[in-house]
C-alpha positions in Angstrom: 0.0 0.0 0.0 1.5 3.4 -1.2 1.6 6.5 1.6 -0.3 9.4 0.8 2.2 11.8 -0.4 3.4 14.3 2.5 2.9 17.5 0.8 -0.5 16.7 0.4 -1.5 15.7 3.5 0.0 18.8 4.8 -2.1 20.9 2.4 -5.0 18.5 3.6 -4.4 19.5 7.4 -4.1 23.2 6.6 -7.4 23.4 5.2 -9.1 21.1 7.4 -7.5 23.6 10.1 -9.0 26.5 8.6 -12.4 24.7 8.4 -11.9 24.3 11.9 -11.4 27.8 12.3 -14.1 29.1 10.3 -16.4 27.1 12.0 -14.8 29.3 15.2 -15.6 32.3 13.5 -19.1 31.3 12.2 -19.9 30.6 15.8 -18.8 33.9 17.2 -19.9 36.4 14.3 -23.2 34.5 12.8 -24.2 32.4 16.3 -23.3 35.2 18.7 -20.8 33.0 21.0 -18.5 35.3 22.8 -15.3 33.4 22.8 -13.4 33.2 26.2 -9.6 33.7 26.9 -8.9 29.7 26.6 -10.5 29.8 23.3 -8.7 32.0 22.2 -5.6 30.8 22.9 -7.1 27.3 21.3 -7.9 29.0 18.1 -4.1 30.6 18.1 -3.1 26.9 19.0 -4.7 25.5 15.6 -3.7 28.5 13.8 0.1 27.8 14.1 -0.7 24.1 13.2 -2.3 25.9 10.4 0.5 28.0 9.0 3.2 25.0 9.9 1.2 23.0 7.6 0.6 25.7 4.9 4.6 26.1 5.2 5.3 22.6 4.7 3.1 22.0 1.6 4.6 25.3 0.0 8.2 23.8 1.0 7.8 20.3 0.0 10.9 19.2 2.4 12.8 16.0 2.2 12.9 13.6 5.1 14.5 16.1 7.2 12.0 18.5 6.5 9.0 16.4 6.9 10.2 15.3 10.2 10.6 18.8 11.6 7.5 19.8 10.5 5.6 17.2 11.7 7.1 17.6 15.1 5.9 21.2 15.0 2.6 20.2 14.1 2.8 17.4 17.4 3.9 20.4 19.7 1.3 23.2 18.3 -1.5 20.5 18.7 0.1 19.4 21.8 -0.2 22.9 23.1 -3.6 23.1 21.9 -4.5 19.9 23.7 -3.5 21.2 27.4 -5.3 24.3 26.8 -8.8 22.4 25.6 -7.9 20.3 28.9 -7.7 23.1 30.9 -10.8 24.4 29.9 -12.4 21.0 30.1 -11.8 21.1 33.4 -12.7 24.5 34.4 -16.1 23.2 32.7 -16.2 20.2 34.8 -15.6 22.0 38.4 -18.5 22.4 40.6 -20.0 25.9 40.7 -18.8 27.1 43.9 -15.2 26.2 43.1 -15.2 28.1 39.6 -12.7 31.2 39.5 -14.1 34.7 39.1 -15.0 36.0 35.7 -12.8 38.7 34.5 -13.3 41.6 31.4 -12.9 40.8 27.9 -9.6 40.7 26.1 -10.1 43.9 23.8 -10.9 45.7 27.4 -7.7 43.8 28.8 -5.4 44.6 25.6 -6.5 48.3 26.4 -6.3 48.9 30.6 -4.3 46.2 32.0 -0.2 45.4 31.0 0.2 42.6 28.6 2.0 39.8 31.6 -1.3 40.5 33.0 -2.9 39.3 29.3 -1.0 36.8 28.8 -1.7 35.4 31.5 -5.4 35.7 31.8 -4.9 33.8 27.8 -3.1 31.1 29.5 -5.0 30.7 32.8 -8.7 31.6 31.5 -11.3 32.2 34.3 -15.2 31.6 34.9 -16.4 32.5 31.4 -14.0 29.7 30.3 -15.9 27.3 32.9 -19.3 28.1 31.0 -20.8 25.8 28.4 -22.6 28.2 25.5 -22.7 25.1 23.0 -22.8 21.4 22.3 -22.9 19.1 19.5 -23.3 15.2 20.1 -22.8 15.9 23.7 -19.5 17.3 23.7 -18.6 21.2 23.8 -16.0 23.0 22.0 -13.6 22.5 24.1 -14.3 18.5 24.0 -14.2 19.0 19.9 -11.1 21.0 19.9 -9.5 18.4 22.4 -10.1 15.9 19.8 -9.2 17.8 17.0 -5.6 18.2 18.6 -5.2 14.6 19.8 -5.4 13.8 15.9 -2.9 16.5 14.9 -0.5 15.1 17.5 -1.1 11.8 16.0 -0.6 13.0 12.3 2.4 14.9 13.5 3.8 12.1 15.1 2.9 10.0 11.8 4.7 12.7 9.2 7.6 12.5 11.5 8.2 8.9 11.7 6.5 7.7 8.7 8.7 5.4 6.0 8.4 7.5 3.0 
């Protein structure tokens, strides 16, 4: 049986990605979903995986190549994944224990330093706890953790694949 060829299923992950992120986008600007901090940094998350990807097809490496950009693609989605875990979990703690909610990002980018950002990006708080929608039973962080555990695995696969 003949491997797909890796330049394509690089090209084939970048738009897949960017499905992923317009179906992000669709759900803030058309469905009216406010995204919170983690998601955020989640969408960030799939958008290096994105560009890594796109960067790969236009490069068409050797071996070499491949293997380095697969392992980028692993440690983007890898990122991704703790950050969809972290907000899985602020979904799952009971609602006494959830953190405070804070301001929005554009207020933050504008009033507070950007440690102080950052960190609310990496962190998140109660909004991140809340769950505004489901499909199939899962939110969107469940969807995006899922998403990532594949891009780790086809990361992992372009790295160490044969050919």
């Amino acid at each position: 049986m003949t491997l797909p060829n890796p330049r394509i299923t690089f090209l084939l992950v970048f738009l897949i990605v960017a499905s992923l992120l317009g179906a992000a986008f669709y759900l803030e600007y058309v469905r009216g979903l406010e995204p919170c901090k983690l998601c955020i940094t989640q969408r960030v998350m799939f958008l290096g995986v994105g560009l890594v990807s796109l960067i790969a097809f236009l490069h068409n490496p050797a071996t070499i190549g491949r293997r380095i950009y697969g392992l980028l693609v692993s440690v983007w989605a890898l990122g991704g994944l703790y950050f969809a875990g972290r907000q899985l979990w602020l979904q799952s703690l009971p609602e006494d224990q959830v953190p405070a909610c804070g301001p929005s990002v554009s207020y933050m980018l504008e009033a507070f330093p950007m440690a102080d950002v950052l960190k609310a990006l990496l962190t998140g708080d109660g909004n991140c706890a809340e769950v505004q929608w489901t499909m199939m039973g899962l939110s969107i962080p469940g969807w995006s953790a899922l998403g990532f555990a594949g891009l780790v695995l086809f990361g992992g696969w372009q790295a160490f694949r044969k050919t």
